[in-house]
C-alpha positions in Angstrom: 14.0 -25.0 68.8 12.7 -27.1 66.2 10.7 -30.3 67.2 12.7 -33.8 67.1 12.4 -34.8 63.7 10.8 -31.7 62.2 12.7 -29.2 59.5 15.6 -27.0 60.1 15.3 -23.3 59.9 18.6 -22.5 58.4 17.9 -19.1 58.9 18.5 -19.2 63.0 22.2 -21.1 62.3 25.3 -19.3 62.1 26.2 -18.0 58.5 28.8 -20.8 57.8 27.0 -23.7 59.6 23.6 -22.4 57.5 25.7 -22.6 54.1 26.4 -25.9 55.2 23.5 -27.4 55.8 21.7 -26.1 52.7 24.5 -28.0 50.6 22.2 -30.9 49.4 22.7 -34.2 50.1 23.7 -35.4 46.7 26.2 -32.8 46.4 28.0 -34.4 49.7 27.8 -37.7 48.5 29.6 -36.4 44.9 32.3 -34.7 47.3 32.6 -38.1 49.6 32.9 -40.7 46.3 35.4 -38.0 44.9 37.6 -37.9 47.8 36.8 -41.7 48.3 38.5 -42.4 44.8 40.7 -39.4 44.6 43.0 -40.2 48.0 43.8 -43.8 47.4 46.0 -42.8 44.5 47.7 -40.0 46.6 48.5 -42.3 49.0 49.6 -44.8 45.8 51.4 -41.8 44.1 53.5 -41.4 48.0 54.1 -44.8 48.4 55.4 -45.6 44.5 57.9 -43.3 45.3 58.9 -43.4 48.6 59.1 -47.8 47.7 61.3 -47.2 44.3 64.0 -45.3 46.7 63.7 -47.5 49.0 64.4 -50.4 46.6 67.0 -48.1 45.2 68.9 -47.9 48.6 68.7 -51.9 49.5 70.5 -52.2 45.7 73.1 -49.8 46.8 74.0 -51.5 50.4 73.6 -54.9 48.6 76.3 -53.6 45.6 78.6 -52.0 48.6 79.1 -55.1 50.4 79.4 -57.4 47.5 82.0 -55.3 45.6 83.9 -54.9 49.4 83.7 -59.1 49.7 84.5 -59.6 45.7 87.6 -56.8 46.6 88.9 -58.9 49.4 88.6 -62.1 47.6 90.3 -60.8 45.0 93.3 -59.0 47.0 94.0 -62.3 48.7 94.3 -64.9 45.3 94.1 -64.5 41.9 91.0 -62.9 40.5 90.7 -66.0 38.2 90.2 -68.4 40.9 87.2 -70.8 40.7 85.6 -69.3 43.7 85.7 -65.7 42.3 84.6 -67.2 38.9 81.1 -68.9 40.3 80.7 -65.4 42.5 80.9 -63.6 39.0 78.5 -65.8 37.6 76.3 -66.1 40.4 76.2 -62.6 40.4 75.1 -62.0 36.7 72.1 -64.2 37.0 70.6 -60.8 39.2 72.0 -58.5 36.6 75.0 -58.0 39.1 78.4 -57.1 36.9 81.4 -57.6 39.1 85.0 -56.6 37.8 88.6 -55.6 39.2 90.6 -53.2 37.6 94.1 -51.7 39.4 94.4 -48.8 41.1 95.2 -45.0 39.6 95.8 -42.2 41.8 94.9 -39.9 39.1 91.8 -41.8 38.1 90.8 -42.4 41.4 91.6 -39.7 44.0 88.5 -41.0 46.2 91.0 -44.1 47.2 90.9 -43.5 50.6 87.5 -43.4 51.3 87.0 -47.1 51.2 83.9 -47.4 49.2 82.1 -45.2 46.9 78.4 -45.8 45.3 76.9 -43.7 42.7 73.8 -43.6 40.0 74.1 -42.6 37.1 73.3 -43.5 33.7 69.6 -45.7 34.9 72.4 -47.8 36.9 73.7 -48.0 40.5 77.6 -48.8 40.9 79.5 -49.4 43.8 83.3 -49.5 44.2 85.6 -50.9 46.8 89.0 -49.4 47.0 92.0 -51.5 48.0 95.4 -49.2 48.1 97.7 -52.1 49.6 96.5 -54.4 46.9 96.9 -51.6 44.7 92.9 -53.0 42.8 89.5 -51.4 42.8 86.5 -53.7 43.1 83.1 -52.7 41.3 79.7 -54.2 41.7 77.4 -52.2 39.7 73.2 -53.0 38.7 70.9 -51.5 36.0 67.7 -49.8 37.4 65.4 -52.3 35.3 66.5 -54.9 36.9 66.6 -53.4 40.4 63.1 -52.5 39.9 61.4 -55.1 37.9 60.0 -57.3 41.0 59.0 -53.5 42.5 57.0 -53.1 39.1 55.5 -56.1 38.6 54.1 -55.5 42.2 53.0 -51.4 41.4 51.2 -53.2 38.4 49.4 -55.5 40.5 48.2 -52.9 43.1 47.9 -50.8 40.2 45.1 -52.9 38.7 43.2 -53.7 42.0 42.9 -49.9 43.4 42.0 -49.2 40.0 38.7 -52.1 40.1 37.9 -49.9 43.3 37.9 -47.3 41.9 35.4 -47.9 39.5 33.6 -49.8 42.0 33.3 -46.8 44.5 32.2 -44.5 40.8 29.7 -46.7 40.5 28.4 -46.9 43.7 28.7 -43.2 44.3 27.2 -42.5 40.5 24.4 -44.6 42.0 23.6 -42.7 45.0 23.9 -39.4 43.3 20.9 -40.3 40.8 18.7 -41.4 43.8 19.5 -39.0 45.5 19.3 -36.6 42.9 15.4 -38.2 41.8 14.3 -38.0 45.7 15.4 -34.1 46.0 13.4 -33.4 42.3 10.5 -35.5 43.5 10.9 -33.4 47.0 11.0 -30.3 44.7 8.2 -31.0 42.5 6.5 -31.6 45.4 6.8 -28.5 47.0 6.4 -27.2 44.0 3.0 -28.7 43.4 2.2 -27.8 46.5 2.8 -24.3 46.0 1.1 -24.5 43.1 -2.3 -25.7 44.5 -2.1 -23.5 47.7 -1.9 -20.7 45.0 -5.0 -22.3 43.0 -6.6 -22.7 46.4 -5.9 -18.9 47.8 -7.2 -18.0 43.7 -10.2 -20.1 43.8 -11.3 -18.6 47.5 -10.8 -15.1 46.1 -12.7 -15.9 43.3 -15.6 -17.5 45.2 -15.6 -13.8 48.0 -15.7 -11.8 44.3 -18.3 -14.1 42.6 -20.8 -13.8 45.5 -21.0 -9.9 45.5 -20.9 -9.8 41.7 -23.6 -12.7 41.8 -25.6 -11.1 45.1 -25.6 -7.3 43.3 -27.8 -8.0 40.4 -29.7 -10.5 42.4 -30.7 -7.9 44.8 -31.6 -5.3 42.1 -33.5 -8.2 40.4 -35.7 -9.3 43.6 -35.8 -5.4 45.0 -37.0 -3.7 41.4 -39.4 -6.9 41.2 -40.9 -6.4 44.0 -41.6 -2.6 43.5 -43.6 -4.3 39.9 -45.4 -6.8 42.1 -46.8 -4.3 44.3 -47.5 -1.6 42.4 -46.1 0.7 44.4 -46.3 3.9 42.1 -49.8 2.5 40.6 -50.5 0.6 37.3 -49.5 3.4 35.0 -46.3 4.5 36.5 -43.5 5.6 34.2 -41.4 4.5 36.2 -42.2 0.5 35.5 -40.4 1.0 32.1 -37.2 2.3 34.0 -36.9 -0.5 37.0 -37.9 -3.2 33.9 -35.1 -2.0 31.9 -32.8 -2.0 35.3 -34.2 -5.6 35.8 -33.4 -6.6 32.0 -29.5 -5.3 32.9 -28.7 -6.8 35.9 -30.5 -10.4 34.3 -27.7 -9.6 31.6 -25.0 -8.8 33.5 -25.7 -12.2 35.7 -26.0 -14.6 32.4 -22.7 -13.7 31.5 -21.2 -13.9 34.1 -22.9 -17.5 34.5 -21.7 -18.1 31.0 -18.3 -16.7 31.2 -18.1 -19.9 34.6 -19.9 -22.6 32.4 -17.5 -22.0 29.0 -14.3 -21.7 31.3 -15.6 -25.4 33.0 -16.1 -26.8 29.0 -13.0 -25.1 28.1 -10.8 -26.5 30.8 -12.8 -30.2 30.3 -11.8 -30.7 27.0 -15.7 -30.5 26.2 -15.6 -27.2 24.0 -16.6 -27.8 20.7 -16.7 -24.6 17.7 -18.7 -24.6 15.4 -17.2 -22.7 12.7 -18.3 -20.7 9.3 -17.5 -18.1 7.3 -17.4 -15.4 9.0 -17.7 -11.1 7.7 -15.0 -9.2 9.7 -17.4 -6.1 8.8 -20.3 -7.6 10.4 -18.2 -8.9 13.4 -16.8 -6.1 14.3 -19.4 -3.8 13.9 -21.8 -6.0 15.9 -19.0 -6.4 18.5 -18.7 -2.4 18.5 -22.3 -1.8 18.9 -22.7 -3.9 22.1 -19.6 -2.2 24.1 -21.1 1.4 22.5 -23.5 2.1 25.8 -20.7 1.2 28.5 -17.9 3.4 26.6 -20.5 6.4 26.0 -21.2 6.3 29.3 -17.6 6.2 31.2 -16.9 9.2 28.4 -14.5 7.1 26.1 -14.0 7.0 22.5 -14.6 4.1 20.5 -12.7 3.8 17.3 -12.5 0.8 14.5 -10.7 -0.1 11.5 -10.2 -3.1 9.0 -7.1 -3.4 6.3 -8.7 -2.9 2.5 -8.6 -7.3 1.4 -10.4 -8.4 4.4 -13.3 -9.7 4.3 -14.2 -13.4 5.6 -12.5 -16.0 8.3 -13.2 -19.3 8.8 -14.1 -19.2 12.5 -16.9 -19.6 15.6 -18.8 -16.3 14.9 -20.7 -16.5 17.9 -17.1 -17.3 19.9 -14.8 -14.7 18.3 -17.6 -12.2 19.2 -17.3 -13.3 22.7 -13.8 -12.9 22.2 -14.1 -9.1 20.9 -17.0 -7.7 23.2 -15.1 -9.6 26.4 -11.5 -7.4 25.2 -13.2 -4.3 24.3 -15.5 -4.7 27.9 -12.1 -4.8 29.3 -10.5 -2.1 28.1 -13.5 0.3 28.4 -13.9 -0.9 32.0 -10.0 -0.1 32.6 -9.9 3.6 31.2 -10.6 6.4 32.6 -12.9 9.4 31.2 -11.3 10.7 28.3 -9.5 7.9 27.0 -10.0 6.0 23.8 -10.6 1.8 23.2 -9.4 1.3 19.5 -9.9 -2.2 17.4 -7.5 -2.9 14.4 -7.4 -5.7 12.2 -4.8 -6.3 9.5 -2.9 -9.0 8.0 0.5 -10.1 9.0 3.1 -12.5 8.2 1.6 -15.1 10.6 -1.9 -14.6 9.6 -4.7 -12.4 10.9 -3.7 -9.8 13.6 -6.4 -8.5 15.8 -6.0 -5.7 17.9 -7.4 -4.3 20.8 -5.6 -1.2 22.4 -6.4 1.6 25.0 -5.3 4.4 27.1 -6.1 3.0 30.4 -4.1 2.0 33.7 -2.0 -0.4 32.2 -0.9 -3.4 34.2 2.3 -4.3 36.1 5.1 -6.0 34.1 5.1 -8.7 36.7 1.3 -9.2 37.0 0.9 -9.4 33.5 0.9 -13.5 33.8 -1.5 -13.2 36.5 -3.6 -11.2 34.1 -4.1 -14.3 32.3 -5.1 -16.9 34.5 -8.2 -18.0 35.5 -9.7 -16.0 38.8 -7.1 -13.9 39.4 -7.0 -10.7 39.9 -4.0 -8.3 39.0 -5.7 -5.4 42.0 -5.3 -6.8 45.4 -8.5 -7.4 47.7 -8.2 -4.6 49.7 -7.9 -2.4 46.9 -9.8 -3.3 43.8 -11.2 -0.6 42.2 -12.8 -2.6 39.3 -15.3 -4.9 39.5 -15.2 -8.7 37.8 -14.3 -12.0 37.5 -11.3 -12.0 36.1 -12.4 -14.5 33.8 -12.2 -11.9 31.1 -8.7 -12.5 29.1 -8.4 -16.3 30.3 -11.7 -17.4 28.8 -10.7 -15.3 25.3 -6.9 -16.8 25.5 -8.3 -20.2 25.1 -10.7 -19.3 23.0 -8.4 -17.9 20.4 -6.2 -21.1 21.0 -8.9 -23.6 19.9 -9.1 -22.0 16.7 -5.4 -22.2 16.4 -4.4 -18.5 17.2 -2.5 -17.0 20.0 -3.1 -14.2 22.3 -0.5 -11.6 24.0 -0.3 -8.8 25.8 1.4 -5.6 26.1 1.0 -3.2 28.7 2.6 -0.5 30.6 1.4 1.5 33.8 -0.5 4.7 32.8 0.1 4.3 29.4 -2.2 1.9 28.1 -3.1 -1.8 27.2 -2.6 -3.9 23.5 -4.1 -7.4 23.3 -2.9 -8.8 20.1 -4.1 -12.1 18.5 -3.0 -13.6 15.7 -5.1 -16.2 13.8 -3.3 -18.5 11.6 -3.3 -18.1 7.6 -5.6 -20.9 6.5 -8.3 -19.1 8.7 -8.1 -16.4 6.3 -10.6 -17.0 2.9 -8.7 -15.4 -0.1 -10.2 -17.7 -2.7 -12.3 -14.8 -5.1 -15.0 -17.4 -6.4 -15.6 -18.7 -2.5 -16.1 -15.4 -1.0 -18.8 -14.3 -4.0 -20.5 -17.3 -3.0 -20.3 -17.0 0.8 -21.5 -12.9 0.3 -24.2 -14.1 -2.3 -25.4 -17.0 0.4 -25.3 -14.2 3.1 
């Protein structure tokens, strides 16, 4: 049982009484204002009609017994007397018609039955039948008249249920937006929360992976400097040269991964400023090629470059867009097996300059592939990574690539193979024939 106060599980309520209690609150409050404004004009609707029969019924008993008294009078003296006179005229001030005609067996085979009322015509008629007088006496009342007090008073109630109506709209159109900005605070809330448990959880992983990628080199570094300090194979060992190059590797396998942390701190600080030039493709590339060579001639994969015939210069951060390159290309070499090839195309496009970088590796997960972007995540789970890094990698190039106005995608399926495109906009392009003679005579 859930403490006093604290949330409901809906999960441990019946299926019906769970549905219910996950309606939200400004969904009941639409269905209470709705029913609030909705059934006082049933109940109106019942009552206008069960009020206009009844009014209806009154006009016929009225009719009956006034044509029945008129009949009598009439039966008794003339139908001209004075009395009958101010009755007729009495009569017509309510819209009441009162009239005696003689009897007609043929006309009138109902004469027995005393009195007769019908409606018919938007009028209600009563006659009073009088066989020894050998006369029939009619009262007989049009519905407008009947009804006109009765509408007057619909109109009235009419009007007022109508003001609380739009009273209880407003009201409940009031409590719905509350309500409705509480649950999306709520939500965005949770949301938030989600969201910084998941930065948390990413920031914690990354700090476990830093420390071993930090504490390997670090080790080599102190171990293989220590072997130099002590001379342990004597001053002219051959083997110096092979623990100082070892030494010079791990020292440049720490810096970037110390720069790779300090760029992604000025990137996310708004503090990242480019410096930007005129820039060779040729001598980007090929400078970008040469520095991923060793790792891919060691894990046995092909390396592979090409440039479209009209390129030549971009107006970019050399020194960035060749972090860019040698971070995908690391990438991809470090996520292909034996075998496999690492490829880097460049052409133009529609949208600009399109850069690609594709490979033959392990691919990555439809669903992780937003993961594979953001910063300190990492697509392999901790139990199984395979590959070592950061995962700072395609984040820190991403923005990169957007601060010189570009974009940067990926396409990737399992087993098949990785393509990171980017696409730099047209005026970083440099077309102009007299300003790339004098960029490549100033080079």
């Amino acid at each position: 049982m859930p403490a006093c106060g604290g949330p409901v599980d809906f999960k441990m309520l019946p299926g019906w009484t769970s549905r219910i209690a996950s309606v939200r609150l400004s969904s009941w409050i639409v269905a209470l204002f709705a029913a609030a404004v909705i059934l006082p004009w049933f109940v109106f609707g019942a009552v206008i009609v069960a009020g206009r029969e009844q009014r209806l019924n009154d006009a016929k008993q009225s009719l009956s017994i006034l044509a029945i008294a008129y009949g009598e009078g009439a039966s008794l003296r003339d139908a001209g007397k004075p009395e009958l006179d101010a009755l007729r005229r009495a009569s017509a001030q309510s819209g009441i018609r009162l009239s005696i005609r003689r009897l007609d067996g043929q006309a009138d085979p109902q004469a027995g039955a005393g009195t007769m009322v019908d409606h018919a015509n938007g009028a209600v008629s009563a006659r009073a039948f009088f066989p020894s007088a050998g006369i029939v006496a009619q009262a007989s009342r049009d519905d407008g008249s009947i009804l006109a007090r009765w509408r007057r008073t619909v109109a009235v109630e009419a009007i007022g249920l109508a003001l609380r109506s739009v009273i209880a709209l407003g009201v409940g159109l009031f409590l719905f937006l509350q309500l409705r900005w509480r649950e999306k605070m709520i939500s965005d809330l949770a949301a938030a929360r989600i969201a910084a448990e998941g930065s948390n959880k990413a920031k914690a992983n990354f700090l476990a992976n830093m420390s071993h990628e930090l504490r390997t080199p670090l080790n080599a570094i102190l171990g293989f400097s220590e072997i130099i300090k002590n001379a342990a194979f004597g001053p002219i060992a051959r083997n110096y040269q092979d623990y100082a190059g070892d030494i010079h590797d791990s020292g440049s396998h720490l810096l970037s991964l110390i720069n790779d942390v300090l760029d992604l701190s000025k990137l996310e600080a708004g503090q990242f400023e480019l410096s930007e030039r005129h820039v060779d493709l040729a001598f980007l590339t090929a400078g970008s090629m040469r520095l991923v060579e060793p790792l891919a001639q060691k894990a046995g994969i092909g390396l592979s470059h090409s440039i479209e015939e009209g390129l030549a210069f971009i107006r970019a951060d050399e020194r960035r867009m060749r972090q860019v390159l040698i971070n995908l290309l690391a990438n991809a070499v470090k996520f292909t097996p034996p075998g496999g090839h690492v490829g880097l195309t460049m052409r133009r496009v529609e949208k600009g300059l399109l850069i690609e970088v594709s490979d033959t590796g392990i691919g990555i997960p439809a669903d992780k592939l937003d993961l594979a972007m953001e910063p300190f995540a990492q697509v392999e789970s901790d139990t199984n990574r395979s590959y070592q890094g950061t995962g700072l990698g395609l984040p820190l190039a991403k923005r990169l690539v957007k601060l010189h106005g570009g974009t940067l995608s990926l396409q990737s399926q399992v087993n098949s193979g990785t393509v990171v495109s980017i696409i730099l906009p047209p005026e970083r392009l440099v077309d102009d024939p007299d300003l790339l003679f004098a960029v490549k005579a100033a080079g």
